[in-house]
N, C-alpha and C positions, 0 to 999 in steps of 0.2 A: 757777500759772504767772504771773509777770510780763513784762509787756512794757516796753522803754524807744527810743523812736524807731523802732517799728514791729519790731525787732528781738528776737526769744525768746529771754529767759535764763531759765535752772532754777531753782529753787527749791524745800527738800525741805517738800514738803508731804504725807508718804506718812503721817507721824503724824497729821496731820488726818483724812485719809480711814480711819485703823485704826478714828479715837477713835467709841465707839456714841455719845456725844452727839450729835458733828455729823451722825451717820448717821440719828439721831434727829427731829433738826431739819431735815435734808434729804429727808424721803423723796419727795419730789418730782423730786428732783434729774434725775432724764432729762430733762426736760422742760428745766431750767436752763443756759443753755448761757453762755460768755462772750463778749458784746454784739463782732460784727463791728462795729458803727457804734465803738466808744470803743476800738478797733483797730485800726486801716486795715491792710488786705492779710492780716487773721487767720481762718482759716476756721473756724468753731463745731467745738465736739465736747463732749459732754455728758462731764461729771465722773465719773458714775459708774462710766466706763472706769477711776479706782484701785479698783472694787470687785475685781474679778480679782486685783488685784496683794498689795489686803488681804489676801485668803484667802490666796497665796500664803508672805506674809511670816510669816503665825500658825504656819507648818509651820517655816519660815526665816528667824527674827527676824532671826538676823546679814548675808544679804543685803539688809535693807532698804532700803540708800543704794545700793547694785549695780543693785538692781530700779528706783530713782527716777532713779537716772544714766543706766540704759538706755533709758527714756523718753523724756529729753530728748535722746539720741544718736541715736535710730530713727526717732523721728515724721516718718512720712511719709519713709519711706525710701527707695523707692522712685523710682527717677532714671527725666529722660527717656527713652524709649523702652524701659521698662521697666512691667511688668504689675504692679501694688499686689494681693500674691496674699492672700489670706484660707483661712486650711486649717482646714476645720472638719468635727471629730471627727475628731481625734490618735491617739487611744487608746495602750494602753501599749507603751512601748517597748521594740524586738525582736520584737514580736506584730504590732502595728496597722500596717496601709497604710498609713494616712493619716501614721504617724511615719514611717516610709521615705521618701513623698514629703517630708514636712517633711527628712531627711538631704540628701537629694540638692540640694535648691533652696539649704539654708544652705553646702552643700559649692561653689557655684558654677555649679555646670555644667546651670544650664537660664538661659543669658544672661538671656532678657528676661523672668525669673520674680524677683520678689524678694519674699522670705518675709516678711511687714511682718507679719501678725495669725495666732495661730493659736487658733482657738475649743474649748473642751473644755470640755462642761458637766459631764461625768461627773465625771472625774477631779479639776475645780478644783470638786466640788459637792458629792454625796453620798458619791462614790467616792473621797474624798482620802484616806480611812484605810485602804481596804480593798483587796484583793489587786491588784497595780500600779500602787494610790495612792502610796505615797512613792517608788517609781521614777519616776514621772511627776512627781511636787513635785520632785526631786532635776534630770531633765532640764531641766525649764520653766526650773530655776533656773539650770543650765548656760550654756542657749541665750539666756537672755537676757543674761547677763553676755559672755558670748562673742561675741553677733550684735543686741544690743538689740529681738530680737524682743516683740511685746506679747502675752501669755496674757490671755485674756478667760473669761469663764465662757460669753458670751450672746451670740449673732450681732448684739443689740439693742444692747449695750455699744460696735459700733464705729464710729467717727469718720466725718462724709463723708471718701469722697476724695480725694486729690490727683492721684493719676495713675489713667489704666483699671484698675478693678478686677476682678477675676477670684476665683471663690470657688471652692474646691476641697472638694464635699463626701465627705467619705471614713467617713462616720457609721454608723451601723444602718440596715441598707435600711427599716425600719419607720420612720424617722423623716426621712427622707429628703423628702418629700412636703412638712411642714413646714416642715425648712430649706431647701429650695428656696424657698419664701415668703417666710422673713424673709428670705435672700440677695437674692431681687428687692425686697424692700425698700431694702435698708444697698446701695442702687447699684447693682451691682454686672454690668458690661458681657456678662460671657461665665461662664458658671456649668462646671464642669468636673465631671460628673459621674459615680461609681464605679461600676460594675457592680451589682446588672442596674439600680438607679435608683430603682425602687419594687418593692413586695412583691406586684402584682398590676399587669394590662396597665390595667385602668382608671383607676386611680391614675397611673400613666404617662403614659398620655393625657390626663390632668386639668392634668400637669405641663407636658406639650409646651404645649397648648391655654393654660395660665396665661403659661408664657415667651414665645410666639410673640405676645399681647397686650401683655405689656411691653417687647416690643421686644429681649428679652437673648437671646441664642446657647444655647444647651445642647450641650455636646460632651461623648462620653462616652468613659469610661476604660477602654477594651476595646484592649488596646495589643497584641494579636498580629495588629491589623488593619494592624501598620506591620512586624511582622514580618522580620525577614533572612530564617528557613527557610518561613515562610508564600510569599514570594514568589517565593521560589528556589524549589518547591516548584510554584508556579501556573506559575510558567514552563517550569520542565523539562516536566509532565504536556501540556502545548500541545503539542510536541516529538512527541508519541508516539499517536498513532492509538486510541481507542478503551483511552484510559488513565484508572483509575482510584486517587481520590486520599483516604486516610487520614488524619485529623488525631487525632494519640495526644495526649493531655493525662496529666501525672504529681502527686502530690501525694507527700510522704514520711511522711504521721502512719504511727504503730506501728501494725500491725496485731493489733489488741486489741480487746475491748469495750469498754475504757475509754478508749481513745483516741478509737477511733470512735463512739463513745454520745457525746462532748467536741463533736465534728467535727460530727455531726449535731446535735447543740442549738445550737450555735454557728452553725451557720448552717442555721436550719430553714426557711428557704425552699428550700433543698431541692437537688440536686447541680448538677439542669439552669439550674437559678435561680444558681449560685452558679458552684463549678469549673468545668462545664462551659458557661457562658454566653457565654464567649469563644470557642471553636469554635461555637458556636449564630450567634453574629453573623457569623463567618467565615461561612458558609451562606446568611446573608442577605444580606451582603454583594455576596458570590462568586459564589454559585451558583444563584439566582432561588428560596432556597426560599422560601415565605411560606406559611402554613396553608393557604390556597386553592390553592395550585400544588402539595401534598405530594399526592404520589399513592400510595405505600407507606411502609413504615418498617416495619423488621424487627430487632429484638433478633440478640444472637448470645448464645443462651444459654450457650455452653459457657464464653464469656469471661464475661459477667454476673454482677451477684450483688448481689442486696437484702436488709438486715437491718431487724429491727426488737431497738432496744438503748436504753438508759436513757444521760439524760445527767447533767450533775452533781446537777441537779433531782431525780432520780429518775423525773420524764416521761418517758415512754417514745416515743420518735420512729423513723419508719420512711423507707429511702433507699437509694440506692445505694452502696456502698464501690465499687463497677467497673460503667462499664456498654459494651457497643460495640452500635452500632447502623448501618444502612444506610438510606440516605432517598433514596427515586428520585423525579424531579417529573416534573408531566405536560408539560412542554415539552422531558424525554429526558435528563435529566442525573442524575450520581449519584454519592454525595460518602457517608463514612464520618466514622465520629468515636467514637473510644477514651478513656475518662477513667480513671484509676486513683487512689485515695482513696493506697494503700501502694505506688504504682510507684515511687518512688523522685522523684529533683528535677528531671530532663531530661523535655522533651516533644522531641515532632517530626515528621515527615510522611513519609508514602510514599507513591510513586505502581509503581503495578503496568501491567502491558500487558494487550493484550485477551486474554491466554491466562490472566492470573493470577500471571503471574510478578512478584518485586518486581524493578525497574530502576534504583530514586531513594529514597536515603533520606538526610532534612537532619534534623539536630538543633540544638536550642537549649538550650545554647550549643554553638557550631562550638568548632572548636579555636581558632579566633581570639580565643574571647571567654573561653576556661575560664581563661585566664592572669587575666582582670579579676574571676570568680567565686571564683580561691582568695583572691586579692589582699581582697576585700571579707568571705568568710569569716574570716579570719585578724582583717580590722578589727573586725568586727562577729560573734563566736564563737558568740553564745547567739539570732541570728536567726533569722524563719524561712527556710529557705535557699531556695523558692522567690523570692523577692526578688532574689536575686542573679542566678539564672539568666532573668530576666526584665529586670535591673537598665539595659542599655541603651534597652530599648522603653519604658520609664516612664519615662526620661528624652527620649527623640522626642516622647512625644503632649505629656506636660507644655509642654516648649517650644516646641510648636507651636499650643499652646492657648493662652501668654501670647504669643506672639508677632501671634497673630489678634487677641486683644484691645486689642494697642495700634496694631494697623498695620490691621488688615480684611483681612489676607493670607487667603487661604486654609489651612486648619488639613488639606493632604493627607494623607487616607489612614483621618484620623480620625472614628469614626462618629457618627454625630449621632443626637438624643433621635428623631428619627424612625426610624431603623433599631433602637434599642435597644427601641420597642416593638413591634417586627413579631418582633423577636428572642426579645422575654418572653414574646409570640405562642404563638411555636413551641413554646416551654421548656413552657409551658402546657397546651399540644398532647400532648407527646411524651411526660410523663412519667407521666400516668394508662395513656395509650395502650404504654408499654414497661413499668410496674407491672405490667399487666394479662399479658402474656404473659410476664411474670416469673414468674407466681403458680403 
């Protein structure tokens, strides 16, 4: 990059950073940054941010001036009153969360979020050749031409700066622990974290206890805690005397062993740790439960069902495809919760009377929303279609998470790293304890 009267003009130096000489001679380069003092008003950012862009270009020679224009187009994109978002762990798109949130944010519609960095060590690393590696090279190369966003390999690769940052980890909850680390590093204001956070409550707590010393926020991505039927749902059961309130959770994989042996590898922490973590926090939330205040918890065998099935590994992993259970606390309340692996793509809540009768049932999505769910099917054919059906609550917490980071507003409704570990708590609690009278 050169400068001339304090002012940044471009310059294609993307051959430089391919060539192995220079890369030879530089290996130090993190550390090298371009001298604020012999540029007034320039803020540092280490070079080997074209490393990302290298790998990038060896997949995509003929984008290489696309990928160097949209560098100079983006940097530091991010406008006033706007949150400098960082999304890190993408994964492949049409599969991965963390690409969904990346849609939504380059599509507009989370105002004070702008998608400046998104980090993928996988896909821009080992996993560039391998099964949703060059759909991922194909997108990065899309979204950068189209929106000048910056693909990095390494949280360590990104620039101080320039406006509140906010890091979206959307990665392997196994790794999660660590990028929570280098994100309190690379700045970073308010950390935005995915469900459950970490792979165990300890770890968890290691996170809150590291954030709460650096002073950054942790909010987490439990979005049916903003819910339309969740709270349509709390308010009606108020209404009604000695009412009890059901939260169904749906998932659509085929009901197979091969889908489900997929489902459980892929996410072997396990159903309460995963699908069902989001009515887990509704609970803690909502309803006082916490390990020390559970006073029963009761399977409903007839709905249940635990398997043990191979994944693409051939390890064999053991979990719930459906579980329904009832948790009474000792301070007299009592709240239910259905999860289904093959229910289909709708969740939604019921409330029944003290006789047992149902009076209230809300689904997600209403019919107000199923016109935005075909609408987003139709855009997006080959996703997962839970996304869609969830598609406006990822867009609330998102927006309200960049919107705290630049103003200190309060982020309502959404649950913080301290609910998320009394949550992991429970998940902790509950699923040796509903194994067991599975068995």
């Amino acid at each position: 990059l050169r400068y001339n009267k304090g002012k940044r003009r471009e310059t294609q130096y993307l051959d430089l950073a391919r060539s192995s000489t220079w890369h030879k001679s530089h290996k130090t380069s993190k550390e090298k940054s371009i001298s604020p003092q012999s540029t007034p008003g320039f803020r540092p950012f280490s070079v080997t941010m074209f490393s990302a862009f290298s790998h990038l270009s060896r997949h995509h020679q003929s984008s290489a001036p696309r990928v160097a224009s949209a560098i100079g187009r983006r940097f530091f994109a991010a406008k006033a009153g706007q949150s400098e978002v960082v999304l890190v762990g993408c994964g492949a798109p049409n599969r991965g969360m963390g690409w969904y949130h990346a849609v939504q944010m380059l599509e507009g519609r989370c105002p004070s979020a702008s998608l400046d960095y998104v980090v993928e060590p996988w896909f821009l690393g080992a996993g560039s050749t391998g099964p949703g590696g060059p759909e991922f090279g194909q997108w990065a190369k899309e979204t950068t031409s189209a929106h000048g966003t910056s693909f990095l390999s390494s949280v360590a690769d990104l620039p101080a700066p320039k406006e509140p940052r906010c890091a979206l980890i959307s990665g392997r909850t196994a790794d999660n622990p660590r990028l929570l680390t280098e994100c309190i590093a690379a700045d970073c204001k308010t950390i935005y974290l995915e469900k459950p956070g970490a792979p165990t409550v300890k770890e968890l707590q290691q996170m809150k206890e590291e954030a709460e010393k650096a002073g950054v926020a942790v909010l987490m991505g439990y979005n049916k805690n903003v819910c339309k039927y969740v709270r349509k749902t709390r308010e009606f059961a108020e209404t009604v005397p000695g009412s009890h309130v059901t939260f169904v959770s749906n998932n659509a994989y085929e009901n197979t062993p091969e889908s489900l042996g997929e489902c459980f590898e892929r996410n072997a922490e396990g159903m309460l740790k995963n699908m069902a973590i989001h009515e887990l926090a509704l609970l803690v939330s909502f309803y006082d439960v916490t390990v020390e205040n559970i006073e029963s918890v009761t399977a409903d065998k007839e709905f249940s069902s635990m398997q043990t099935l191979p994944g693409p590994s051939g390890k064999e992993f053991t979990d719930f495809d459906k579980i329904k259970f009832t948790i009474k606390t000792k301070t007299g309340k009592e709240v239910s919760v259905a999860a289904d692996r093959c229910g289909g793509t709708d969740s939604y809540a019921t409330v029944t009377d003290a006789n047992g009768e149902e009076v209230f049932r809300y689904w997600m999505p209403d019919e107000e929303d199923k016109k935005t769910v075909q609408e987003l099917q139709a855009k997006y054919p080959t996703a997962m279609p839970y996304f869609f059906t969830q598609d406006p609550d990822y867009v609330t917490v998102k927006e309200r998470v960049a919107k705290n980071t630049v103003t200190g507003e309060e982020a309502e409704g959404v649950a913080t790293i301290g609910v998320a570990v009394e949550t992991l708590r429970v998940a902790e609690f509950l699923t040796p304890t509903l194994m067991e009278q599975l068995k």
